[in-house]
C-alpha positions as a Markdown table, in Angstrom:
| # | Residue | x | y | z |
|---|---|---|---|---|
| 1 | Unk | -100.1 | -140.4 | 97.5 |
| 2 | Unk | -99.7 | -140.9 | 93.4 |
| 3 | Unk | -97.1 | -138.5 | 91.8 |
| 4 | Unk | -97.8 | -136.8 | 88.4 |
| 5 | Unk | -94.1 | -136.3 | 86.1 |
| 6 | Unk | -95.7 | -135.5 | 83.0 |
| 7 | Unk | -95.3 | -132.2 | 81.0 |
| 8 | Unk | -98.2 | -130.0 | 80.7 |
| 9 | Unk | -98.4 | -130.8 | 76.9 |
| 10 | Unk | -98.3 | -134.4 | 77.6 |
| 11 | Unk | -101.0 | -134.0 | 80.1 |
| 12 | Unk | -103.3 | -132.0 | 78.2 |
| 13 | Unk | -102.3 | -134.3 | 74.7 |
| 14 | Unk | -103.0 | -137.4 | 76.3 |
| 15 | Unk | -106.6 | -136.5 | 77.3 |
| 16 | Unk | -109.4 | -136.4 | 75.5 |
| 17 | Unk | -111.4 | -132.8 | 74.3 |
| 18 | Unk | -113.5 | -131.8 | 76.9 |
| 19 | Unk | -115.5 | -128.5 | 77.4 |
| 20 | Unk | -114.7 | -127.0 | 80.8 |
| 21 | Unk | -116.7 | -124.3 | 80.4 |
| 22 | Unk | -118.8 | -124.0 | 83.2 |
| 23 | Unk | -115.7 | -124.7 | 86.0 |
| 24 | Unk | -113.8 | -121.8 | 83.6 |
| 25 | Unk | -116.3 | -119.7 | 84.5 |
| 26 | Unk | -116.1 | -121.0 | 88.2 |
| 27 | Unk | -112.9 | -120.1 | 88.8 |
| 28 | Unk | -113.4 | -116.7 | 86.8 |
| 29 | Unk | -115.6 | -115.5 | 89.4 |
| 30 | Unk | -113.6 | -117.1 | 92.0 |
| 31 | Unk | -110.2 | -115.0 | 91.2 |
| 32 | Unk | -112.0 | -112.1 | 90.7 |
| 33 | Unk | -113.2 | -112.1 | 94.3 |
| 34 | Unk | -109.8 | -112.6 | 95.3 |
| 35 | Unk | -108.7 | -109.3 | 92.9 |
| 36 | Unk | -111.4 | -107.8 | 94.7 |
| 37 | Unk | -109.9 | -108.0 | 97.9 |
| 38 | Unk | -106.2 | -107.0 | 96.6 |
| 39 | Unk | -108.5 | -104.0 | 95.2 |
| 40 | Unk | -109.8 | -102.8 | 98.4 |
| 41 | Unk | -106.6 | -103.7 | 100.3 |
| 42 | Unk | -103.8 | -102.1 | 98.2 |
| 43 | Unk | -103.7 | -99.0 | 96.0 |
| 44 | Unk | -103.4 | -100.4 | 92.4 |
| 45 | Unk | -103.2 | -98.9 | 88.5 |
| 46 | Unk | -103.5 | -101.0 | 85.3 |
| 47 | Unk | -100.6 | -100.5 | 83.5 |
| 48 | Unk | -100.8 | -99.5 | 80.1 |
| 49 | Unk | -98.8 | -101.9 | 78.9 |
| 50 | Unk | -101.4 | -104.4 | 79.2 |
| 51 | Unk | -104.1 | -102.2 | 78.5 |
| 52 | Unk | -104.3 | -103.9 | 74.6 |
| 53 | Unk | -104.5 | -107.2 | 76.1 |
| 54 | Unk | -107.4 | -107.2 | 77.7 |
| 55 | Unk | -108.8 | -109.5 | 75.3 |
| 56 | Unk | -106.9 | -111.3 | 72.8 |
| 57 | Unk | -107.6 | -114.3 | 70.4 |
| 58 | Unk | -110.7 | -115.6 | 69.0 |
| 59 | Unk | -113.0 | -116.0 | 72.1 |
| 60 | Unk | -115.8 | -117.1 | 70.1 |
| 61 | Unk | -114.0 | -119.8 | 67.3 |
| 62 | Unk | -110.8 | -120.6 | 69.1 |
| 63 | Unk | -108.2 | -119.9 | 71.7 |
| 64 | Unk | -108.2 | -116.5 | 73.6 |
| 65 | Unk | -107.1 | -114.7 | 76.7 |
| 66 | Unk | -106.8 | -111.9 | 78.9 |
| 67 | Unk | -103.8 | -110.5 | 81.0 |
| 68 | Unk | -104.3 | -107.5 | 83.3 |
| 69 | Unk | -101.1 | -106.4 | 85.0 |
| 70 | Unk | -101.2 | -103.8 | 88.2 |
| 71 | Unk | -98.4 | -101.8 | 90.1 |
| 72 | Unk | -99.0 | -99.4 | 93.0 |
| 73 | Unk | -97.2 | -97.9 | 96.4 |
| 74 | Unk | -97.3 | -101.1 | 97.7 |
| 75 | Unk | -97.1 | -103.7 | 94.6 |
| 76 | Unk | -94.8 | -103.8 | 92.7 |
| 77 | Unk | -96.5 | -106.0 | 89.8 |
| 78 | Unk | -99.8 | -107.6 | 89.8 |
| 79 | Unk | -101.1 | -110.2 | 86.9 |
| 80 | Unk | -104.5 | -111.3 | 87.0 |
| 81 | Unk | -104.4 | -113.6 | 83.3 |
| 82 | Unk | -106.2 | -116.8 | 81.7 |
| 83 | Unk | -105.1 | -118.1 | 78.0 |
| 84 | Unk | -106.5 | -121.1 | 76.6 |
| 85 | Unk | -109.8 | -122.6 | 74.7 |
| 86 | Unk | -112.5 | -123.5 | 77.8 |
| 87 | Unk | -114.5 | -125.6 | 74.8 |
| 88 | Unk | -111.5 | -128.0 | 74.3 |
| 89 | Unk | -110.3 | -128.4 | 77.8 |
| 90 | Unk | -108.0 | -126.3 | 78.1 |
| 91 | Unk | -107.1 | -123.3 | 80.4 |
| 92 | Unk | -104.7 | -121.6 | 82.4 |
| 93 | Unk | -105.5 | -119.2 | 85.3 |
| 94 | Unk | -103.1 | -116.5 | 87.3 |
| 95 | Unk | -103.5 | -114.1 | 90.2 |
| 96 | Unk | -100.2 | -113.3 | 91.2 |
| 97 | Unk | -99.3 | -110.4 | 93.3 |
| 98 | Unk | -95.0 | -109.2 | 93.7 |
| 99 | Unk | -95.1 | -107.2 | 96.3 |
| 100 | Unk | -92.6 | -104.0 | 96.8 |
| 101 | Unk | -89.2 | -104.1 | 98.4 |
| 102 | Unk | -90.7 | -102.1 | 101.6 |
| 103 | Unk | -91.6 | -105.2 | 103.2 |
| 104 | Unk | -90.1 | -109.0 | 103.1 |
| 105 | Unk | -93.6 | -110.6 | 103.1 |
| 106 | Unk | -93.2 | -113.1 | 100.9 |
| 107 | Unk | -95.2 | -112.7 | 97.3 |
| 108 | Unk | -98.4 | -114.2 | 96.7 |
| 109 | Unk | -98.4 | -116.5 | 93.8 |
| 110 | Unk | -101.3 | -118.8 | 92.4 |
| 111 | Unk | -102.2 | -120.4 | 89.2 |
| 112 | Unk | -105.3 | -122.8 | 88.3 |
| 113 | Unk | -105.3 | -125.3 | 84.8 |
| 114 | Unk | -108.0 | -127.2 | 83.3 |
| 115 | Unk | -106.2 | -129.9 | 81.1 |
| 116 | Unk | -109.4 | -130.8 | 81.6 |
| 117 | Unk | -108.9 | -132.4 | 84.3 |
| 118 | Unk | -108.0 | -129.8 | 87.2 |
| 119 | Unk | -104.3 | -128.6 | 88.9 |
| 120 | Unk | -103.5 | -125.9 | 90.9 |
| 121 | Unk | -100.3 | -124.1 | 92.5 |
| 122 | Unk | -100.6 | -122.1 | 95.3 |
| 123 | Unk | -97.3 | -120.8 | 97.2 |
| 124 | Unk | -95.9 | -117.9 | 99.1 |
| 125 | Unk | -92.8 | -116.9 | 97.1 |
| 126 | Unk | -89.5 | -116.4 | 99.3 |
| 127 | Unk | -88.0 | -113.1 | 99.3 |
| 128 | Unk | -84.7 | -114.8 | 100.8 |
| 129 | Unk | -82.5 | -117.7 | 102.1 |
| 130 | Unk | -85.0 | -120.3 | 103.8 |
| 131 | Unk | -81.9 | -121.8 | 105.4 |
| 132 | Unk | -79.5 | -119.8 | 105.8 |
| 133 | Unk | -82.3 | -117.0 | 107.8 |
| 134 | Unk | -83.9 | -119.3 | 109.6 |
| 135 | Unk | -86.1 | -117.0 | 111.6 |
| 136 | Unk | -87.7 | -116.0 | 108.3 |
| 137 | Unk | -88.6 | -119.5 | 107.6 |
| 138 | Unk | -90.0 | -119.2 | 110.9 |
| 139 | Unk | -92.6 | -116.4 | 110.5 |
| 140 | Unk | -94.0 | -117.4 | 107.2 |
| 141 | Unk | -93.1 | -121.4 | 106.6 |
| 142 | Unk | -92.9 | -122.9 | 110.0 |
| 143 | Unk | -96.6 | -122.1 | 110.5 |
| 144 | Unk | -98.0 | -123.5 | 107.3 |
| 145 | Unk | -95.8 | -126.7 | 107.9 |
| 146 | Unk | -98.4 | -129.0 | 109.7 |
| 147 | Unk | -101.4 | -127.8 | 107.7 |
| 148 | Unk | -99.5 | -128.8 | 104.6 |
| 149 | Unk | -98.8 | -131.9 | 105.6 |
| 150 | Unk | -102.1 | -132.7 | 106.8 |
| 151 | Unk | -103.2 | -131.9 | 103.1 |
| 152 | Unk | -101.3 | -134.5 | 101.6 |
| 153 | Unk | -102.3 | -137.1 | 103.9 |
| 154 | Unk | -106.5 | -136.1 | 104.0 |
| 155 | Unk | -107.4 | -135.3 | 100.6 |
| 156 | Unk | -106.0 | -139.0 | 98.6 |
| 157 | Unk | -108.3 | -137.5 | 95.1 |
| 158 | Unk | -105.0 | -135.0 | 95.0 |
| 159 | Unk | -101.6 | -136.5 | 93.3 |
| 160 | Unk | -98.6 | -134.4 | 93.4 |
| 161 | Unk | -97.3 | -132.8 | 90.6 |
| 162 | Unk | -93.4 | -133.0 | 90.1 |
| 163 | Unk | -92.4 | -130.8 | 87.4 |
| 164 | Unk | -89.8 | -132.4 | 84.8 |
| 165 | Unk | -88.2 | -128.5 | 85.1 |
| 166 | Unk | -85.2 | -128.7 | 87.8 |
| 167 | Unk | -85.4 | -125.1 | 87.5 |
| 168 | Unk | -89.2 | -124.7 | 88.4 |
| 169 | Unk | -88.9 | -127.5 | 91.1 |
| 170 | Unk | -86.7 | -125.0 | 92.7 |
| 171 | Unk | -89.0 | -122.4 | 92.6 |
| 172 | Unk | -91.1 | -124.0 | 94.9 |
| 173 | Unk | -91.3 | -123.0 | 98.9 |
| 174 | Unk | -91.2 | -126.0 | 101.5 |
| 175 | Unk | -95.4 | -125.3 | 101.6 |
| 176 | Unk | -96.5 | -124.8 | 98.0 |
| 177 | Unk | -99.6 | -126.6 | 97.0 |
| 178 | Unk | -99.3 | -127.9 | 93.6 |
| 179 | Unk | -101.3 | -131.0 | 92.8 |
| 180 | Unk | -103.8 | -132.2 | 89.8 |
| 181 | Unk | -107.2 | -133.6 | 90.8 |
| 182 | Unk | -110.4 | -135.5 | 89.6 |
| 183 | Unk | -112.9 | -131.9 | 89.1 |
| 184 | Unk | -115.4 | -132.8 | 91.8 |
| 185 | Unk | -117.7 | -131.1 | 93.8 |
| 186 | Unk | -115.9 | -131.6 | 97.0 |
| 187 | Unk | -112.3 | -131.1 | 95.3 |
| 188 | Unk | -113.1 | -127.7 | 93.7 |
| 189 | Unk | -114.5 | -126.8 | 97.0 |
| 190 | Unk | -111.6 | -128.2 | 98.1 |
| 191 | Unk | -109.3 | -125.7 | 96.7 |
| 192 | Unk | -111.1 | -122.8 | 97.0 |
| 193 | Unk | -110.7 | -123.1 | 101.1 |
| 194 | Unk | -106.7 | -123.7 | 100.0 |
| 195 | Unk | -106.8 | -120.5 | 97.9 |
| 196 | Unk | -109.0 | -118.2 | 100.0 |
| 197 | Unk | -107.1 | -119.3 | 103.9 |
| 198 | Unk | -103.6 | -118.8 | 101.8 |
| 199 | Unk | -104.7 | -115.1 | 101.0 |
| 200 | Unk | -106.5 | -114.4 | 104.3 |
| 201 | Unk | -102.8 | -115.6 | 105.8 |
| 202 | Unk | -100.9 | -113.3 | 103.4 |
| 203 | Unk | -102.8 | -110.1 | 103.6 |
| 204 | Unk | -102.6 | -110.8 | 107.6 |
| 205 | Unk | -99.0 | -110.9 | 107.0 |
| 206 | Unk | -99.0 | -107.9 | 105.0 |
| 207 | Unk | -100.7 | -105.9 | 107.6 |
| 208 | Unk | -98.4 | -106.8 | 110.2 |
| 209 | Unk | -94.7 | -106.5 | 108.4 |
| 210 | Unk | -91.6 | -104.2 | 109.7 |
| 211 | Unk | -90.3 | -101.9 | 106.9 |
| 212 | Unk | -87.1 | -102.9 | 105.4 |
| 213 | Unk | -84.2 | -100.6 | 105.9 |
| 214 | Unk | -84.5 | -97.9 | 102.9 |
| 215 | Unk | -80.7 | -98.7 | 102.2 |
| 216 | Unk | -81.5 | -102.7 | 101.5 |
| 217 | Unk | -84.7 | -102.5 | 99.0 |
| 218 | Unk | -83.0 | -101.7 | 95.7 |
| 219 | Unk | -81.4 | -105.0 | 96.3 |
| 220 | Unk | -84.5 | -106.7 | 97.4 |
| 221 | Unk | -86.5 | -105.2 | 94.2 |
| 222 | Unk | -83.8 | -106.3 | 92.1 |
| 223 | Unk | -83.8 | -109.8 | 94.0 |
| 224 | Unk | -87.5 | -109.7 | 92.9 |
| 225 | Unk | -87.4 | -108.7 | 89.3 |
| 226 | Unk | -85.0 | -111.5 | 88.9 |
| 227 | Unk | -86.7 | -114.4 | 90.4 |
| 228 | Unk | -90.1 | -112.6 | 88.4 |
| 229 | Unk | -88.3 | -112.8 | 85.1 |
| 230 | Unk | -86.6 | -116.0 | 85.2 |
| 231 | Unk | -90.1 | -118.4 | 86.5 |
| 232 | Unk | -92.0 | -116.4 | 83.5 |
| 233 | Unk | -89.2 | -117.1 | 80.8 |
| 234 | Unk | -88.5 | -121.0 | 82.0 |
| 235 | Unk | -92.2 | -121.9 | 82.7 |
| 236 | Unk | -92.6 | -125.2 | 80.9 |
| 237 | Unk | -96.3 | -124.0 | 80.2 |
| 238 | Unk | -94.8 | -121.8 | 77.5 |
| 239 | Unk | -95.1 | -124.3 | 74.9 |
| 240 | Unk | -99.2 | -124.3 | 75.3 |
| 241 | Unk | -99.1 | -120.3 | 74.3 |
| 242 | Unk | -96.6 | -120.5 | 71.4 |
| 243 | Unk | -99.3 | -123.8 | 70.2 |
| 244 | Unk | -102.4 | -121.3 | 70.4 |
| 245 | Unk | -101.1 | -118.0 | 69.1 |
| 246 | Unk | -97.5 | -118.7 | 68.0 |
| 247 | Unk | -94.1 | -117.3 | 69.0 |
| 248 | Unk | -94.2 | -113.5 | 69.3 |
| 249 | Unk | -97.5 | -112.7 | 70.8 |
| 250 | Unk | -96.5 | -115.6 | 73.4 |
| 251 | Unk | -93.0 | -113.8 | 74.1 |
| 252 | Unk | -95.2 | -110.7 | 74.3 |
| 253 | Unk | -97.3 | -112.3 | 77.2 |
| 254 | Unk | -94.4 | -113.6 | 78.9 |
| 255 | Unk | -92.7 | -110.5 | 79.0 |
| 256 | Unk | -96.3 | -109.2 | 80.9 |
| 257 | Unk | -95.9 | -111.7 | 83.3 |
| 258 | Unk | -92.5 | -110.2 | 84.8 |
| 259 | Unk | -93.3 | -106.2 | 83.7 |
| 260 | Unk | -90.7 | -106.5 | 80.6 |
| 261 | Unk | -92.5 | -103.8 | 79.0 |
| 262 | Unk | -94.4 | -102.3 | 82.0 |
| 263 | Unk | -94.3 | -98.0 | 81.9 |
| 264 | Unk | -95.3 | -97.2 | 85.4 |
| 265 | Unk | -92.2 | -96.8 | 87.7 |
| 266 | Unk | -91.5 | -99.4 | 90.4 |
| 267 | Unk | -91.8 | -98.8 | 94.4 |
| 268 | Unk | -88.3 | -99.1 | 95.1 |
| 269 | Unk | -87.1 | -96.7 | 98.4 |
């Protein structure tokens, strides 16, 4: 299987203008299905600090966006986002849900870009040491092990993306899906089974968590906020934001992507 090393700039630079439109618009409805069933599975409110970013840019001349950020009982900061220009070939898709300190589930993290060709990320997000604890490894990586490595061997249109970031290559679990791809039929098809079995898996391991000790979740939320903040502020991608709409409204979505200027309280114990 290929590798991909380039930056998203020199991805999306390199390629000629294309309108993506219609596999936008795909994917719109696909990750609003998937809000859907965060909807009727967890208790959420939009938080008003997002409320003014519903829409941003110039959807109908240029680049333009939406972020949508959620908390509740259970969640403890929810981003459903795209930013980018579908009529130039570019866009970048989230639905990304941090769950609370009352459970160690891991959080459910997944982002989609058009460049135009397609790439996506997919990944459970640790909420500890993967080898020092090995028996959480066990219950949330172990499982996912062969499937992932059937992936890589079965679907040759998919290359590998290594990013040039030490930092974000860190970020990734043992089982993350992040690979570009050729947008065909059977590939887009391809990683919508990826995307909907992942959250299937994770709301089944929602369901079935042990509390955490009230004692130990102000240090797990803290854990949280700090992994939250630091993938948001080093993401590579940032550069594509600060091209379409410049420095401080980019540093204003970033901030949304962690809760930096959230007003609804967190669900620590």
């Amino acid at each position: 299987m290929s590798e991909t090393l380039q930056h998203v700039e020199q991805m999306v630079d390199e390629n000629p203008r294309t309108d993506v439109s219609e596999i936008f618009r795909e994917w719109q409805e696909m990750l609003a299905g998937f809000k859907s069933r965060l909807d009727d599975r967890f208790t959420l409110t939009r938080d008003a600090s997002t409320a003014d970013l519903d829409t941003y840019g110039d959807p109908d001349n240029g680049p333009s966006g939406s972020l949508a950020a959620y908390s509740g009982p259970e969640i403890d900061w929810l981003v459903h986002s795209w930013i980018g220009d579908p009529r130039t070939g570019f866009v970048n898709m989230h639905l990304t849900a941090w769950l609370g300190p009352q459970v160690r589930v891991p959080h459910l993290a997944s982002a989609l870009l058009l460049w135009p060709q397609g790439w996506f990320y997919v990944d459970g997000v640790p909420r500890g040491d993967l080898v020092g604890d090995g028996d959480y490894f066990d219950r949330y990586y172990a499982e996912t092990d062969e499937s992932w490595l059937t992936f890589k061997q079965d679907h040759p249109d998919f290359t590998w993306f290594t990013s040039r970031t030490g930092f974000i290559r860190a970020s990734l679990s043992p089982t993350a899906y992040c690979y570009s791809f050729p947008t065909t039929r059977p590939n887009l098809d391809t990683v919508r089974d990826v995307l909907s079995t992942t959250v299937d898996r994770w709301l089944g391991w929602v369901d079935a968590a042990e509390p955490v000790p009230a004692e130990e979740q102000a240090a797990l939320a803290e854990r949280d906020l700090r992994i939250r903040r630091n993938i948001a502020e080093r993401d590579p991608a940032n550069v594509m934001g600060e091209r379409m709409f410049g420095a401080d409204l980019t540093a204003r979505l970033v901030r949304a992507l962690w809760g930096g200027d959230r007003v609804s309280p967190r669900p620590v114990g």
